[in-house]
C-alpha positions in Angstrom: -20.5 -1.1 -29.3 -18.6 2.0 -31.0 -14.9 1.6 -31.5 -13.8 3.4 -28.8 -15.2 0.9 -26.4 -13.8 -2.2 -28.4 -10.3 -0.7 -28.4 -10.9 0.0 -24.4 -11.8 -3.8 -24.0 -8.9 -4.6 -26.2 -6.6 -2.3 -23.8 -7.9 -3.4 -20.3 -7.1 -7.0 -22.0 -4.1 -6.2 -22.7 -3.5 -4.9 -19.2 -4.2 -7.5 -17.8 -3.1 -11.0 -20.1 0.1 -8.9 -21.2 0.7 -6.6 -19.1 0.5 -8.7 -16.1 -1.7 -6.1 -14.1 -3.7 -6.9 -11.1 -7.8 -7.1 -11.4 -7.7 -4.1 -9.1 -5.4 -2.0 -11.3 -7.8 -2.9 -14.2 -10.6 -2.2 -12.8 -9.2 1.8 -11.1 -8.6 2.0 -15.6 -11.6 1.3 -16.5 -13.5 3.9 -14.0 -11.0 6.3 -15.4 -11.1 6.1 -19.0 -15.2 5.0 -19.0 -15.7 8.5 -17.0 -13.6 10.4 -20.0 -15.5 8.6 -22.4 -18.9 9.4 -20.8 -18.3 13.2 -20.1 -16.4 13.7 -23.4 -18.9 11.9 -25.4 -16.1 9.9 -27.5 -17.0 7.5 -29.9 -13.5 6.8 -31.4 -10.1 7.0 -30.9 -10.3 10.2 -33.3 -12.2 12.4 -31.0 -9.5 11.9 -27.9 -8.4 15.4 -28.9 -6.4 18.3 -26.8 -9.3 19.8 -26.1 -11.6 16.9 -25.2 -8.9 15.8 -22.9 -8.5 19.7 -21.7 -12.4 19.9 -21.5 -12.5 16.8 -18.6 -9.6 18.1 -16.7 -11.0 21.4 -16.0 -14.6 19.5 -15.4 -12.3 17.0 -12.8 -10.8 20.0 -11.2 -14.1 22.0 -11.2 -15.6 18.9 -9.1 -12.6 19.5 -5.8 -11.0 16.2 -7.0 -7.7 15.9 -5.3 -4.7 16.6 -7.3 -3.1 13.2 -6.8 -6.8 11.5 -8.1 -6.7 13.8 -11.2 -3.6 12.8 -11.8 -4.4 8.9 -12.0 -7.0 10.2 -14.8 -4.2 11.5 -16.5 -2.2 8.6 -16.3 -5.1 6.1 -17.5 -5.7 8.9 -20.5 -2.2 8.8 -21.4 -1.2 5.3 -21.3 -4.6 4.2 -23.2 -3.0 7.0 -25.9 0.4 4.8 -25.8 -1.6 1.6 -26.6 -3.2 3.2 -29.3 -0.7 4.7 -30.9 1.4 1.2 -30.7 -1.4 -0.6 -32.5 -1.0 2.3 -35.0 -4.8 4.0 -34.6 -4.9 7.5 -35.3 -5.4 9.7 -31.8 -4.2 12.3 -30.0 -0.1 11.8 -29.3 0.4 10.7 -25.7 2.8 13.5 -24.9 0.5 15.7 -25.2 -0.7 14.9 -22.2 0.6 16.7 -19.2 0.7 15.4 -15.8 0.2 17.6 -12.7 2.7 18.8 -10.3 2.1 17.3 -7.1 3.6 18.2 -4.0 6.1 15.7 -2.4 3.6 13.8 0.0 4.8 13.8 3.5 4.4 11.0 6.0 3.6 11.8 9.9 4.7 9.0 11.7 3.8 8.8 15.8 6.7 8.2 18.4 8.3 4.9 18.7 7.7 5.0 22.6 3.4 5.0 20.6 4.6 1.9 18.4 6.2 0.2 22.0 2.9 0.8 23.3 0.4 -0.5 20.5 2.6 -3.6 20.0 2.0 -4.3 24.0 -1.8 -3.0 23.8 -3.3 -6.3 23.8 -3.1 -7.7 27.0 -3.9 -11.7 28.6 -3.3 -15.3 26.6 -6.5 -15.8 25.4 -7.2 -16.9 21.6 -8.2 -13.1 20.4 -5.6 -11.4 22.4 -2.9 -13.4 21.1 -4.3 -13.4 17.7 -4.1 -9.3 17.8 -0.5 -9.7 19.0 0.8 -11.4 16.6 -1.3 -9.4 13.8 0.6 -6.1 15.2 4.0 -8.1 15.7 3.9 -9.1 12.0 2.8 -5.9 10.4 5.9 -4.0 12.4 8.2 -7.3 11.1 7.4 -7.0 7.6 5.6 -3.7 6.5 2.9 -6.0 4.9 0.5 -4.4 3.0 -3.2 -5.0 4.4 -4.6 -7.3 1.7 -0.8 -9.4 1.9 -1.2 -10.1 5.7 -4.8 -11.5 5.3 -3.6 -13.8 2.5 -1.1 -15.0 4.5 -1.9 -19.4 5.5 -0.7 -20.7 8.6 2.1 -22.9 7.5 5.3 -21.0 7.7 8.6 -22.0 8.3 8.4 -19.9 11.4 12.1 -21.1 12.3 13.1 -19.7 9.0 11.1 -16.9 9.6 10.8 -15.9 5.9 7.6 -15.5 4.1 7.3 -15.3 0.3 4.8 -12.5 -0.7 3.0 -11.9 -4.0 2.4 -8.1 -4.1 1.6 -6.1 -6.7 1.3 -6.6 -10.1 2.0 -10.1 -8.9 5.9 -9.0 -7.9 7.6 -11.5 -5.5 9.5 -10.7 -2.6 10.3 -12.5 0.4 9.6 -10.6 4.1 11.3 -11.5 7.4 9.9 -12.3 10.8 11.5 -10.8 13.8 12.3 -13.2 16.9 9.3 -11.8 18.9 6.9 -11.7 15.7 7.9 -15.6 15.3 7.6 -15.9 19.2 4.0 -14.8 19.7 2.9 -16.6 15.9 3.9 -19.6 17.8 1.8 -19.1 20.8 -1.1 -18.4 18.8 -1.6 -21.3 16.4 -0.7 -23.6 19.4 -3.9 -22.0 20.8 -5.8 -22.4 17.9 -7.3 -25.9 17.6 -9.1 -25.6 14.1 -8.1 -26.4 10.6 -8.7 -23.3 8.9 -5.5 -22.5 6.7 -5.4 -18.8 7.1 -3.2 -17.8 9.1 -5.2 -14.7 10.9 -8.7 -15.6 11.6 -12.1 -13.8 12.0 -13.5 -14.1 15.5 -16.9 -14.2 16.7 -17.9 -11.4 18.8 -18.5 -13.6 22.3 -17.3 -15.1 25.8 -16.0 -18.3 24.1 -15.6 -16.8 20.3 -15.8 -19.4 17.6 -13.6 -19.4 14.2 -15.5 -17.8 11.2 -12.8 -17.8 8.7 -10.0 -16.0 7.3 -9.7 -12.3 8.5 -10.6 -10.0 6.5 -8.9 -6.1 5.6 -11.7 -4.0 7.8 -11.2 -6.7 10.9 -8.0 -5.3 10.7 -8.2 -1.9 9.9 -10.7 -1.7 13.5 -8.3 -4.0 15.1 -5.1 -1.6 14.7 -7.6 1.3 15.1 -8.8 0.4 18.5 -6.0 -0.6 19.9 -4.2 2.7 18.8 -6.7 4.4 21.2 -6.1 2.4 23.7 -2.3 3.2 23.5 -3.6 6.8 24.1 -2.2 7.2 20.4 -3.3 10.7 19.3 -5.6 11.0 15.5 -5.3 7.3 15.8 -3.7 5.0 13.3 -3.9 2.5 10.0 -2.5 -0.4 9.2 -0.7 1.1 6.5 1.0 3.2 9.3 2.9 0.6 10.7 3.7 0.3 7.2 5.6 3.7 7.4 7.0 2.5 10.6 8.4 -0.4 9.1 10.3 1.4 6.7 11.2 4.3 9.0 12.8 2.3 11.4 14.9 0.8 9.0 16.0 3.8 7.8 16.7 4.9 10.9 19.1 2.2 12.0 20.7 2.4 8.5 19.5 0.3 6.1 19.7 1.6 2.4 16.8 2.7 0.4 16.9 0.3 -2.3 17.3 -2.8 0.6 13.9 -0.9 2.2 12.1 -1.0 -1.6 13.0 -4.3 -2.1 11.1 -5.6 1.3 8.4 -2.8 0.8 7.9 -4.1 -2.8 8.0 -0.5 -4.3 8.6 -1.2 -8.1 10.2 2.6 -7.7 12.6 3.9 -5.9 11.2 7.6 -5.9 8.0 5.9 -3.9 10.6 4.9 -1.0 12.0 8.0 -0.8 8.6 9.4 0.5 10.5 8.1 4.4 13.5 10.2 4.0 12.1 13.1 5.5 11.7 10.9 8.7 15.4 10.1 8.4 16.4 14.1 7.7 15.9 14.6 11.3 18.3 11.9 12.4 21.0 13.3 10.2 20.0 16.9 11.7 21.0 15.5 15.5 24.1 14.3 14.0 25.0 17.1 12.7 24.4 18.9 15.3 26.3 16.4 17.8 29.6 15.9 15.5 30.0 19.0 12.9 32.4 21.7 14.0 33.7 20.3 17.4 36.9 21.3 17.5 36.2 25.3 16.2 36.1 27.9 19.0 32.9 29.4 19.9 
């Protein structure tokens, strides 16, 4: 093993005993630095120089990797720097590395007269039907990420109606059930006659469909995708887009953006403020509707 892949060990440790990281988030740093490592041929913390790291970035861009990926290799390069440089190993200074300018990401969010008819898509009171109901219902309620809802076990307080959700980098918060998302939760675990503890369930594919287990993240990736079709909703749509919704809609109505962070479980507020462009054409129709009523045409 050369050095540089002990201290790498020693870092992605770190990450995650430390740092409280998620496997996932150690894992995305490890394909990040291994890759720099590889192409640039390091074998210590003493050849991370500017132009080994200048070297990969042009090979990165030279590849038609995405701005916002090369970025993340930047990030991983430059935080790996800050751990070394806190332990006191000679490298290359952190600031030296530069992060690219990426262009403020925009969301396209469909109609809500689309989301009225997605959450109404599945249709009839049998077992699957009310199972994709209350799937949609929930993701709308609480603008659950995909892998959240599937952890989710089926003993709520559903007159409460609040759920306490590990996110990431194992950040708490607690989410909120809407009347009609408890309503149609209800309906479906009194259908269900099993003892599985997740909440959502994967379904066989059949006249009487038996129980196969928890759901899992591509059930419901094809669930929200087909019925999006069926709602005749145009390019389709993710989970993650209800997501958007979610947060939209609060926005909308006039919530604040750190109230929407806090139930999105953004651990910034500049990752929140992706939705205010939604919001910007609210504030254009009331500007349009109040400002300058009383001046003469």
């Amino acid at each position: 093993m050369t050095s540089i892949e002990k201290y790498l060990k020693d870092y992605l440790d770190y990450l995650e005993i430390e740092k409280n990281r998620s496997s996932k988030t150690r894992e995305n740093y490890e394909h990040y630095l291994k890759e720099f490592i590889a192409t640039s041929k390091i074998k210590s913390p003493e050849n991370i120089t500017d132009d080994a790291v200048r070297n990969f970035r042009v090979a990165l861009a030279h590849k038609d990797i995405k701005k916002i990926t090369q970025s993340y290799y930047a990030i991983a390069i430059r935080n790996f720097l800050k751990y070394l440089v806190k332990r006191e190993i000679k490298t290359l200074a952190p600031e030296r590395i530069e992060l690219p300018k990426i262009a403020r990401r925009q969301i396209d969010i469909p109609e809500y007269k689309d989301l009225e008819r997605l959450l109404a898509a599945p249709e009839g009171d049998s077992l699957k039907s009310l199972r994709d109901r209350a799937i949609l219902e929930t993701l709308f309620s609480t603008g659950l990420r995909i892998s959240e809802l599937c952890s989710l076990d089926r003993y709520l307080d559903l007159d409460r109606g609040e759920i306490s959700i590990r996110g990431k980098g194992e950040k708490l918060r607690v989410v909120f059930l809407s009347d009609r998302a408890k309503k149609i939760i209800k309906e479906y675990l009194k259908k269900r006659g099993d003892t599985e503890e997740a909440l959502f369930i994967s379904l066989t594919k059949s006249k009487n469909p038996k129980i196969i287990g928890p759901i899992t993240p591509r059930a419901i990736q094809r669930l929200v995708n087909f019925y999006a079709k069926k709602a005749g909703i145009m390019g389709g749509l993710s989970p993650h887009k209800l997501r958007h919704f979610f947060a939209t809609d609060l926005l909308i109505n006039g919530a604040d953006l750190r109230s929407v962070q806090e139930l999105l479980g953004h651990s910034n507020i500049s990752t929140t403020q992706i939705y205010t462009h939604i919001t910007n054409k609210e504030l254009r129709e009331i500007h349009t509707a109040f400002h300058g009523r009383r001046r003469k045409n």
